[in-house]
The first five atom37 places (N, CA, C, CB, O) and aatype in JSON, in Angstrom:
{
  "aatype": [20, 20, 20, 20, 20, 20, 20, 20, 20, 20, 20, 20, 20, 20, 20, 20, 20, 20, 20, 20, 20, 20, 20, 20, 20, 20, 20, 20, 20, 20, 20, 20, 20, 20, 20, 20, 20, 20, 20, 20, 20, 20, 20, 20, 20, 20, 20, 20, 20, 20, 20, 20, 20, 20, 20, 20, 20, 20, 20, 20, 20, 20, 20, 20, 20, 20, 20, 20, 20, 20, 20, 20, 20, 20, 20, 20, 20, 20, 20, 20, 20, 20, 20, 20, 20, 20, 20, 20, 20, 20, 20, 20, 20, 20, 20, 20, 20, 20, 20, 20, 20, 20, 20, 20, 20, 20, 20, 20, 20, 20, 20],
  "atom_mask": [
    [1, 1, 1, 1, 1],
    [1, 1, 1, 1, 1],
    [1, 1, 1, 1, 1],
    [1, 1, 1, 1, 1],
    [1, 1, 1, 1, 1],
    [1, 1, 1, 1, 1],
    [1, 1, 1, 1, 1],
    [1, 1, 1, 1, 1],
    [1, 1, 1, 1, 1],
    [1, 1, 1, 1, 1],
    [1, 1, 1, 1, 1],
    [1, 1, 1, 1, 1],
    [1, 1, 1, 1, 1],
    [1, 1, 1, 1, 1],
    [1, 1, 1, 1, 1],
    [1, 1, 1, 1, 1],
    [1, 1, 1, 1, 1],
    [1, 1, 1, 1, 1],
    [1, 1, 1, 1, 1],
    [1, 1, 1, 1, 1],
    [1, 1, 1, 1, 1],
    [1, 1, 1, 1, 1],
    [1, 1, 1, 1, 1],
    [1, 1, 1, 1, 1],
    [1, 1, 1, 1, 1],
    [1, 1, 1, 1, 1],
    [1, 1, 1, 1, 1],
    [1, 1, 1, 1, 1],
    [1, 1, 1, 1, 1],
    [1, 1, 1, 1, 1],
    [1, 1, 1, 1, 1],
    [1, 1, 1, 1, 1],
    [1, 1, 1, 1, 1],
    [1, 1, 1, 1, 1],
    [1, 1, 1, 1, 1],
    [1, 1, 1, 1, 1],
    [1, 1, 1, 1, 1],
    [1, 1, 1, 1, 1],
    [1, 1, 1, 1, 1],
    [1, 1, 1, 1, 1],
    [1, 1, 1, 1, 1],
    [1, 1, 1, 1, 1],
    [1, 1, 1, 1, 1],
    [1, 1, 1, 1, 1],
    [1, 1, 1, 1, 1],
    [1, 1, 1, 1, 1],
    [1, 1, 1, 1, 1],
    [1, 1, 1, 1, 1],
    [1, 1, 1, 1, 1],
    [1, 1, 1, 1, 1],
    [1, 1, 1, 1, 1],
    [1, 1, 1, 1, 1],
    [1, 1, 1, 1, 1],
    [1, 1, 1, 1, 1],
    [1, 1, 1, 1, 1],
    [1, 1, 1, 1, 1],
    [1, 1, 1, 1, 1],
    [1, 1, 1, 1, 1],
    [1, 1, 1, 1, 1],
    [1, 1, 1, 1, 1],
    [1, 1, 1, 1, 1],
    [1, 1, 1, 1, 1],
    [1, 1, 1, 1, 1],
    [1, 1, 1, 1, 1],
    [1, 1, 1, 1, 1],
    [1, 1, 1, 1, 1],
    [1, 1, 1, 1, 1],
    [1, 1, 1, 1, 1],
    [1, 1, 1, 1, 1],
    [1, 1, 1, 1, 1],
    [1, 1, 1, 1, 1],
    [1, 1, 1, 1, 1],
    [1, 1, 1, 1, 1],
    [1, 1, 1, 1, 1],
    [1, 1, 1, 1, 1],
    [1, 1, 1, 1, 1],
    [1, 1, 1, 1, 1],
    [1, 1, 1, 1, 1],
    [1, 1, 1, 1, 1],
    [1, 1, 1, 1, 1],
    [1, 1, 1, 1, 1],
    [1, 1, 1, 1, 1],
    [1, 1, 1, 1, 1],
    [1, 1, 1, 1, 1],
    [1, 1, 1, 1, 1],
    [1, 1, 1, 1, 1],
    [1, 1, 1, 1, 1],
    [1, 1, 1, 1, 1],
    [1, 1, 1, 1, 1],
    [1, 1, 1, 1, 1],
    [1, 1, 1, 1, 1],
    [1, 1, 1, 1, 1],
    [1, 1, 1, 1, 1],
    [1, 1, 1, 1, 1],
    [1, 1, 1, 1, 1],
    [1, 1, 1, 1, 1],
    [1, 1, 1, 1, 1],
    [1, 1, 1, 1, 1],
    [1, 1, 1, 1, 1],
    [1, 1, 1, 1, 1],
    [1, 1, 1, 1, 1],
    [1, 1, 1, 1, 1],
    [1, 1, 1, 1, 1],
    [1, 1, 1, 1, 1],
    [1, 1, 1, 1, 1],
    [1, 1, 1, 1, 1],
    [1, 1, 1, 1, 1],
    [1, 1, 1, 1, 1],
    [1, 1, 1, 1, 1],
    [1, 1, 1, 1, 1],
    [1, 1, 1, 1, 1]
  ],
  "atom_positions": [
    [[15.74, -15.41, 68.95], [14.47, -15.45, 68.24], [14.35, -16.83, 67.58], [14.36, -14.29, 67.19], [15.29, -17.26, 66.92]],
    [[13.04, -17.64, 67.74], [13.09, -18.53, 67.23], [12.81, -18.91, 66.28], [12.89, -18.95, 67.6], [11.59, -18.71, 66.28]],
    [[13.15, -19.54, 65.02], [12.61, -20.23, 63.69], [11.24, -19.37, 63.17], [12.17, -21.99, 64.04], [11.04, -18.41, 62.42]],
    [[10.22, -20.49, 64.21], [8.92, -20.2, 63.72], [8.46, -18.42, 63.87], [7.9, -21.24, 64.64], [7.37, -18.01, 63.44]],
    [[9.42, -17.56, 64.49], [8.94, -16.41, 64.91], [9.33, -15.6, 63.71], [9.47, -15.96, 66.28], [8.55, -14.69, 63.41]],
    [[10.56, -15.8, 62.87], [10.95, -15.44, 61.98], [10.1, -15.39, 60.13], [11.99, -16.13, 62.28], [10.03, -14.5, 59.28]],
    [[9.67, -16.61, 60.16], [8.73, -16.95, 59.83], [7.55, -16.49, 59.9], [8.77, -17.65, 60.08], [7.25, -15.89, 58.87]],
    [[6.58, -16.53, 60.83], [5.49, -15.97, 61.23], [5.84, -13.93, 60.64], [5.35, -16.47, 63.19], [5.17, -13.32, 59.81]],
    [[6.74, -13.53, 61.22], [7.57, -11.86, 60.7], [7.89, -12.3, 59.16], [9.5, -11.32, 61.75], [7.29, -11.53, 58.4]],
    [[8.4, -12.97, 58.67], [8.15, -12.39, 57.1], [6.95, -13.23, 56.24], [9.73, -12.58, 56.15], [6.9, -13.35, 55.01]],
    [[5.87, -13.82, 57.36], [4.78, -13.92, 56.39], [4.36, -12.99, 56.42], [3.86, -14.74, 56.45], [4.0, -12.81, 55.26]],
    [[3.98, -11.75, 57.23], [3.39, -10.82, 57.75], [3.8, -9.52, 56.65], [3.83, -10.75, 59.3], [3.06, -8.7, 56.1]],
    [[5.08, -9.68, 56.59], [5.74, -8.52, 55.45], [5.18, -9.08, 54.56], [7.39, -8.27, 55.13], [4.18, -8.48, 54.19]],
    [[5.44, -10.19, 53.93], [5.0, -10.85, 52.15], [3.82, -10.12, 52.09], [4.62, -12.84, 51.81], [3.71, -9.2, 51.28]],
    [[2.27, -10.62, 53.36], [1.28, -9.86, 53.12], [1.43, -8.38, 53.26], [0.36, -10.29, 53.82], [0.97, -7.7, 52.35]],
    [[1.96, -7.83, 54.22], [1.25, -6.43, 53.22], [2.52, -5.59, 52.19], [0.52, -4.92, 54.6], [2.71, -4.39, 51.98]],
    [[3.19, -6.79, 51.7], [3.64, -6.06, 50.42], [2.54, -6.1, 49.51], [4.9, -6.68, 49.72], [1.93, -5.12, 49.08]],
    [[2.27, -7.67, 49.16], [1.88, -8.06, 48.49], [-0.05, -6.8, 48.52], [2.23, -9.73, 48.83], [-0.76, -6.58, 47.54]],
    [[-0.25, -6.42, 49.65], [-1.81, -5.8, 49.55], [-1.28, -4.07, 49.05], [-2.91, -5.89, 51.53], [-2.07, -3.24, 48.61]],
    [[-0.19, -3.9, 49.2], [0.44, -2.82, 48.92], [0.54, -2.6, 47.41], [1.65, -2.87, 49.57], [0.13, -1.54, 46.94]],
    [[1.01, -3.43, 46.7], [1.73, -3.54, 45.29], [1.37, -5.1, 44.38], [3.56, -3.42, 45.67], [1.84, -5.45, 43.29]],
    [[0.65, -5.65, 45.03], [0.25, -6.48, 44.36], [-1.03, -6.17, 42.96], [-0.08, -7.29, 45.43], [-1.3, -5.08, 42.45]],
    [[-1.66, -7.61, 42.59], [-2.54, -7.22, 41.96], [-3.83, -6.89, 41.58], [-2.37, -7.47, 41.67], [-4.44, -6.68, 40.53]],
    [[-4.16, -6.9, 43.39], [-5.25, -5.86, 43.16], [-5.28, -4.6, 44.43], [-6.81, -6.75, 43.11], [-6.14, -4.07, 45.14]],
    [[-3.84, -4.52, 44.23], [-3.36, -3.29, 45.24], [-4.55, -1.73, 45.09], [-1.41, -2.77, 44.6], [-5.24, -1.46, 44.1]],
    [[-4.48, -1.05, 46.22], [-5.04, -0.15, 46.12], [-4.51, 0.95, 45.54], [-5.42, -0.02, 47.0], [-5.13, 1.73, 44.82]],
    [[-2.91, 1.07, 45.97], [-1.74, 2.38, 46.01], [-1.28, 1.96, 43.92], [0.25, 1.91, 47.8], [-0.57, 2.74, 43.29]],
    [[-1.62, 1.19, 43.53], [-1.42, 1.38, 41.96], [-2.2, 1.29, 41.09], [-0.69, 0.73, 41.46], [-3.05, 0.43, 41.34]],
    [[-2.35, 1.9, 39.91], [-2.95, 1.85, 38.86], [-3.57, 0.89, 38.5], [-2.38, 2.09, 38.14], [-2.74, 0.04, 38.82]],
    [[-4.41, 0.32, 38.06], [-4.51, -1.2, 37.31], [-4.57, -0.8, 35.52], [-6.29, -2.2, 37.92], [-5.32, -0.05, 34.9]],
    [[-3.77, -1.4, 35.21], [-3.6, -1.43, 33.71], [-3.72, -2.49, 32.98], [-2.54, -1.05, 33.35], [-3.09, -2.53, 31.93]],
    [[-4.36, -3.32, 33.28], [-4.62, -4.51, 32.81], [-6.16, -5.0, 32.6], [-3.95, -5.32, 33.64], [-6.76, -5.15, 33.67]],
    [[-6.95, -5.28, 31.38], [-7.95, -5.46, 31.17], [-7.78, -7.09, 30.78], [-8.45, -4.44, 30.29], [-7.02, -7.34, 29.85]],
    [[-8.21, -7.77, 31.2], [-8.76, -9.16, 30.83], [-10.12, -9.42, 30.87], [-8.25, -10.1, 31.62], [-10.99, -9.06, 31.66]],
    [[-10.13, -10.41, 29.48], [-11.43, -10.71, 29.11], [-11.34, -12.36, 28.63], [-11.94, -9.61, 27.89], [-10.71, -12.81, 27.68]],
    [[-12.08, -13.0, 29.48], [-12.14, -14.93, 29.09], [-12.98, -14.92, 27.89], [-13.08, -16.18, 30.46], [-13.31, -16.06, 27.57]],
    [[-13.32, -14.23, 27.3], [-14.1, -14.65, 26.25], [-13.37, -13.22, 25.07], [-16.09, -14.69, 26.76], [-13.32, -12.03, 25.38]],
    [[-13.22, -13.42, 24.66], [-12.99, -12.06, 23.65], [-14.04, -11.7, 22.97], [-11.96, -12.19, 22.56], [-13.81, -10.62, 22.44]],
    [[-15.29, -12.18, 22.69], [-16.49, -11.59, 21.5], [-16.97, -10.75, 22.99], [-18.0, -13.09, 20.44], [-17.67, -9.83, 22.55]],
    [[-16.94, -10.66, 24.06], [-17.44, -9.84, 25.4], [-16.93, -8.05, 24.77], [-16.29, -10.57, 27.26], [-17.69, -7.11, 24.57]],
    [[-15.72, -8.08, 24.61], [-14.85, -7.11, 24.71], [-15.0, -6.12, 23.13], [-13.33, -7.88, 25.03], [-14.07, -6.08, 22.31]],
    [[-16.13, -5.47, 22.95], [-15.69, -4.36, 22.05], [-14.89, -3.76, 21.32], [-15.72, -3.81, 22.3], [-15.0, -2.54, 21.35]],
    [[-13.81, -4.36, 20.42], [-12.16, -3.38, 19.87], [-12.31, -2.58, 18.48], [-10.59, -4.64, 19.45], [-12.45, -2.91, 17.31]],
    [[-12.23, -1.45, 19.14], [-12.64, -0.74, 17.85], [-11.21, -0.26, 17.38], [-13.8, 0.58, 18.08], [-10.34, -0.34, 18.25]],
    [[-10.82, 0.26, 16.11], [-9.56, 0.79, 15.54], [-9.2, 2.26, 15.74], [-9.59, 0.55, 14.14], [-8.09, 2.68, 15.43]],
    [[-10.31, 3.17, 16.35], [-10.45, 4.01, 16.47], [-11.25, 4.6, 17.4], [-10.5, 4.16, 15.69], [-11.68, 3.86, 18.28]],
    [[-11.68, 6.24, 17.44], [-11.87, 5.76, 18.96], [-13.93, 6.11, 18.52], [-10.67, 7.18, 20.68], [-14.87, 6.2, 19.31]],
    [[-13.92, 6.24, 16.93], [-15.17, 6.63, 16.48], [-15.95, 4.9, 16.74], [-15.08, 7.4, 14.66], [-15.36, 3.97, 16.19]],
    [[-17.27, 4.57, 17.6], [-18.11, 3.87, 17.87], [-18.69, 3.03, 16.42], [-18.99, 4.72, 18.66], [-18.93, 1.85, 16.15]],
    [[-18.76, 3.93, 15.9], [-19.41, 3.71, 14.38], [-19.08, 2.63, 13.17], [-19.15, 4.92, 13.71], [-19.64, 2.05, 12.24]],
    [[-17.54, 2.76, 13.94], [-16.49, 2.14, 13.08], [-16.43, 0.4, 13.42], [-14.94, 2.96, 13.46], [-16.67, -0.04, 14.55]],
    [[-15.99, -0.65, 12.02], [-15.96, -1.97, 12.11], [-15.39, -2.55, 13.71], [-15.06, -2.42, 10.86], [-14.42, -1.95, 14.18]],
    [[-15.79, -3.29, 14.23], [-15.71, -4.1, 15.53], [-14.59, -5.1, 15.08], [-17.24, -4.89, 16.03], [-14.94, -6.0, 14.32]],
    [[-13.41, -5.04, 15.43], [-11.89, -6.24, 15.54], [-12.47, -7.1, 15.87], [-10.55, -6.13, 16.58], [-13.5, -6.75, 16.44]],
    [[-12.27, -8.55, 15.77], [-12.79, -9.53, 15.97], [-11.71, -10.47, 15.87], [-13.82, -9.68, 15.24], [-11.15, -10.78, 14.82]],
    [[-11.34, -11.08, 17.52], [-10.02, -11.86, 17.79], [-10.78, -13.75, 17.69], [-9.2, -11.25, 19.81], [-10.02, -14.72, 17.75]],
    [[-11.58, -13.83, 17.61], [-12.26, -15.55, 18.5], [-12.36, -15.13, 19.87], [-11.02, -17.23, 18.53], [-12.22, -14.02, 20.36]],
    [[-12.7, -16.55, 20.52], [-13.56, -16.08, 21.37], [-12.47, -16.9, 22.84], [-15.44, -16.65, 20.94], [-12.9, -17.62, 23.75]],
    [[-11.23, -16.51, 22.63], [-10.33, -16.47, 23.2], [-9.68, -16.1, 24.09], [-10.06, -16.4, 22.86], [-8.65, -16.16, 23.43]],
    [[-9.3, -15.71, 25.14], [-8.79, -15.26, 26.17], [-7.84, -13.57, 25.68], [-7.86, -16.63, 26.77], [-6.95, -13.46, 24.84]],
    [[-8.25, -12.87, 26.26], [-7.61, -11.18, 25.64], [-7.32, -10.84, 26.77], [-8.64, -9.89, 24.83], [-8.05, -10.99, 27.75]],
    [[-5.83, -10.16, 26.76], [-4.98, -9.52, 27.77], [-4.58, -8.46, 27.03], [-3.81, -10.32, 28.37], [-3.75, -8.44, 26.12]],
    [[-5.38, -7.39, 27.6], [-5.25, -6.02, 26.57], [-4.89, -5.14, 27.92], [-6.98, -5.41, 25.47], [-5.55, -5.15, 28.96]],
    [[-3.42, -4.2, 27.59], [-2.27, -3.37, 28.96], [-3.01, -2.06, 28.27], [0.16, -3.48, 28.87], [-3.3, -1.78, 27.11]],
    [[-3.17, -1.41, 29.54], [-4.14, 0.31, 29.39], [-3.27, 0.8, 28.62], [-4.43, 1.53, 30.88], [-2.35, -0.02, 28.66]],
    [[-2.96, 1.62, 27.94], [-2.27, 3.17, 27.4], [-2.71, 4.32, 28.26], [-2.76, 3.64, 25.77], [-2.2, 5.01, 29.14]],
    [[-4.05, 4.26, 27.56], [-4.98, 5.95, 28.38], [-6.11, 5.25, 27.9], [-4.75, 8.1, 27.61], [-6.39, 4.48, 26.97]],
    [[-6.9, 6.0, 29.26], [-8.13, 6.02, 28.92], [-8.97, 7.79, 29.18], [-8.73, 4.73, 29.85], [-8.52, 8.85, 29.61]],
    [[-10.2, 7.42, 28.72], [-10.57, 8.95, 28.94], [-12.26, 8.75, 29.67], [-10.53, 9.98, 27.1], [-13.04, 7.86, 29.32]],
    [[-12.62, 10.01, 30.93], [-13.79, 9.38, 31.85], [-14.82, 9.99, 30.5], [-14.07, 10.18, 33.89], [-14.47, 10.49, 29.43]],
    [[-16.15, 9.72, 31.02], [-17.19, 10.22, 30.22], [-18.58, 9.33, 30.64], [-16.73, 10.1, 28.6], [-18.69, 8.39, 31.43]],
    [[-19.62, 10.03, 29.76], [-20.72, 9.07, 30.22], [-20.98, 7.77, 29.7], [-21.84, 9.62, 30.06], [-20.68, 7.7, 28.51]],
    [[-21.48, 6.57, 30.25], [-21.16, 5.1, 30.01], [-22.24, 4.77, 29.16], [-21.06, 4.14, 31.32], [-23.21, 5.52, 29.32]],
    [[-22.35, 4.14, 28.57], [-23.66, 4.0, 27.42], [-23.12, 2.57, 27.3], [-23.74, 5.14, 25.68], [-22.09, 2.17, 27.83]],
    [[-24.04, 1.75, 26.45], [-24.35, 0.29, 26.21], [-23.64, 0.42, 24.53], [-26.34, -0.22, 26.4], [-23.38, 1.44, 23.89]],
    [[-23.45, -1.19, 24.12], [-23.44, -1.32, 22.8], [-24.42, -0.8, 22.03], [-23.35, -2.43, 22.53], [-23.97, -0.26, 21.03]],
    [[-25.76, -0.76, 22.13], [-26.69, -0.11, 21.3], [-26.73, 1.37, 21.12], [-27.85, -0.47, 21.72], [-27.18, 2.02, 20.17]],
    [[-26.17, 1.79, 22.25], [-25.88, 3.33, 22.35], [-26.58, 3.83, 23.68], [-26.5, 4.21, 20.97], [-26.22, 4.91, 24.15]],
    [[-27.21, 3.35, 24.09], [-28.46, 4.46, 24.97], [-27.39, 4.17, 26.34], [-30.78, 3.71, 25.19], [-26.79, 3.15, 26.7]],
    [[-27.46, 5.47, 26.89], [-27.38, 6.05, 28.35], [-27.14, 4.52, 29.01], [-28.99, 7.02, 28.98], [-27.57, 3.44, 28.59]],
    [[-26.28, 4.82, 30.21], [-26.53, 3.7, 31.25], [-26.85, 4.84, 32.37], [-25.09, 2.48, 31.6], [-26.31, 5.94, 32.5]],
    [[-28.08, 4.12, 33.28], [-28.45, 5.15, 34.62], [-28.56, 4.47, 35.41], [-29.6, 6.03, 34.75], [-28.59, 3.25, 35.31]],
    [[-28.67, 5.23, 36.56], [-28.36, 4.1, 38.49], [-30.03, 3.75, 38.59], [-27.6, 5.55, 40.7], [-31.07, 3.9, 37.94]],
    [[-29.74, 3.42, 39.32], [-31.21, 3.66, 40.21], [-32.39, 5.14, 39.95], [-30.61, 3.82, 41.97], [-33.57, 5.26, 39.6]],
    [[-31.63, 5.8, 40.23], [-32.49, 7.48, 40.25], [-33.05, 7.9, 39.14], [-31.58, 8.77, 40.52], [-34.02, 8.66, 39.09]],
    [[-32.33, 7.31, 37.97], [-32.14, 7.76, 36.65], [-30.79, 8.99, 36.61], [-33.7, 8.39, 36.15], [-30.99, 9.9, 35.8]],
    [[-29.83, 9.06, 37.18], [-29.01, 9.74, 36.71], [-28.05, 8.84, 36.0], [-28.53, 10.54, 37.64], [-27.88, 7.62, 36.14]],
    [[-27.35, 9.83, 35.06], [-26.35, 8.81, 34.04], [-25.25, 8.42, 34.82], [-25.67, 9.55, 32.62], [-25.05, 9.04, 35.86]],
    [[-24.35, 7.3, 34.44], [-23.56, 7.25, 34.56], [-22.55, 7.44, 34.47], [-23.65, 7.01, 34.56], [-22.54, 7.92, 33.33]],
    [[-21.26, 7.46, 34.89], [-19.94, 8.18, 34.08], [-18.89, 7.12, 34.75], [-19.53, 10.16, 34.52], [-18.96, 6.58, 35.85]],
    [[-17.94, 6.99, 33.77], [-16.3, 6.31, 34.07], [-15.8, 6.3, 32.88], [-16.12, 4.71, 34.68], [-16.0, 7.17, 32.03]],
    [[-15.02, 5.19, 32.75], [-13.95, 5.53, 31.89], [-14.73, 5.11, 30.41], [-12.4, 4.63, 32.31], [-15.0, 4.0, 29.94]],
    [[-14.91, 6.06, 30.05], [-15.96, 5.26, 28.64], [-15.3, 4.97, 27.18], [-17.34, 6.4, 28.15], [-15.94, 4.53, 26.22]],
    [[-13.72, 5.33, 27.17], [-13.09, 4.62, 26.35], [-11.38, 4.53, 26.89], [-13.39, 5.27, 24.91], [-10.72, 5.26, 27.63]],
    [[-11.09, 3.44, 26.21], [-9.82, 3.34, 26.7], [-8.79, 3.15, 25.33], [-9.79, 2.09, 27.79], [-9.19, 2.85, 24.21]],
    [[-7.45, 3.39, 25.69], [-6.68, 3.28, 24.34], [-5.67, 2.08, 24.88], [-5.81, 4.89, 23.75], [-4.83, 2.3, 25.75]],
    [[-5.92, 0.42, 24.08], [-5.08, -0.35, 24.58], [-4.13, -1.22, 23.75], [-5.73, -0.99, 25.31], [-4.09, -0.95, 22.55]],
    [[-3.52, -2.01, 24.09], [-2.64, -2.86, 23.07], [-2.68, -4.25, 23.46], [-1.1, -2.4, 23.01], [-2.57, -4.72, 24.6]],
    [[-2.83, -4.82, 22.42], [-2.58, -6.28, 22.5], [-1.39, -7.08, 21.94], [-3.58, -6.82, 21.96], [-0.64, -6.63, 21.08]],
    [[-1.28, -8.41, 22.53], [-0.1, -9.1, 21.61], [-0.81, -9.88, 20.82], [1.06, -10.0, 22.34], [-1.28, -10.93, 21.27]],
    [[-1.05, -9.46, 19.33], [-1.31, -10.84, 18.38], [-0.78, -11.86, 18.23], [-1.3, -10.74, 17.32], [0.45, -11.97, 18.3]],
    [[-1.72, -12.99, 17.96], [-0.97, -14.15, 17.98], [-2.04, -14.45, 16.68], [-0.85, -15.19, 19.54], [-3.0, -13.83, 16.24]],
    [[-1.38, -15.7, 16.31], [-1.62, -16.15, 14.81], [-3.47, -16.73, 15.16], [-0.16, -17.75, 14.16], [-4.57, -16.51, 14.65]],
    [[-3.04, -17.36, 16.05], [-4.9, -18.08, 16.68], [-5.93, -17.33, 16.4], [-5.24, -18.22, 18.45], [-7.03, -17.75, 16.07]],
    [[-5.47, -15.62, 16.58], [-6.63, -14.37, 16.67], [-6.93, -14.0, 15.29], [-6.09, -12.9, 17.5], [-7.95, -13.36, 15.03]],
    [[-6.08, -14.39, 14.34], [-6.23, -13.39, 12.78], [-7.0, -15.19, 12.37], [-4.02, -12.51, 11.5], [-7.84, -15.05, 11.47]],
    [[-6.91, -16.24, 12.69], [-7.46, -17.12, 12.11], [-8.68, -17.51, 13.07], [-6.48, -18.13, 11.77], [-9.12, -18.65, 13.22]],
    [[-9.05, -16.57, 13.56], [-10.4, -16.95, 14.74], [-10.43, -18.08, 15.02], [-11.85, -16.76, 14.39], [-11.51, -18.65, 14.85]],
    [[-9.44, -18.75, 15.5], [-9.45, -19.99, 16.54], [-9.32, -19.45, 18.0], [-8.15, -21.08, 16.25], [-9.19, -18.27, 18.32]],
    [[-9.37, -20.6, 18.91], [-9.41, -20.14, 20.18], [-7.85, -19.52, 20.39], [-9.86, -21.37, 21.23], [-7.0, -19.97, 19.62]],
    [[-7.49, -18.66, 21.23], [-6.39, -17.63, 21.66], [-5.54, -18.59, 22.57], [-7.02, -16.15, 22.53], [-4.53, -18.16, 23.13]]
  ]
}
């Protein structure tokens, strides 16, 4: 078997490990929320809507899932989100996550 054939056989594996278990594999979970801007991203302390909005700057946020829970999807103002038809929408309408603080975020500089 020659060189290049060997080669050519484990580019072939790398890809479909990599479409297997990579990161935007189908066969796993995604637990990872990123946001390039952090004022985008909603963080509440709790899981009541009502409650003061966390506020990191407007910084890069890498927030790892815990749980989330499905339900119907609504906007910051509150009202319904609907398709086309007018039926509501539904997914994951809150999630429970964690971040790593860093000093940049409690002094609202960039992250």
């Amino acid at each position: 078997m020659q060189l290049y054939t060997k080669i050519l056989i484990g580019m072939v594996i790398g890809v479909i490990v990599g479409l297997c278990f990579g990161p935007n594999a189908a066969l796993l979970d995604h637990d990872l929320y990123y946001y390039s801007n952090g004022k985008s991203a909603p963080l509440y302390l709790s899981k009541d809507a009502s409650d003061e909005i966390a506020r990191f700057g407007d910084g890069a946020l890498k927030l790892n899932l815990i749980d989330h829970h499905e339900g119907q999807l609504s906007n910051l103002d509150g009202k319904s989100l609907v398709d086309a038809t007018g039926a509501a929408l539904t997914g994951a309408a809150w999630a429970q996550v964690e971040l790593k603080l860093k000093p940049q975020m409690l002094l609202g500089d960039r992250g």
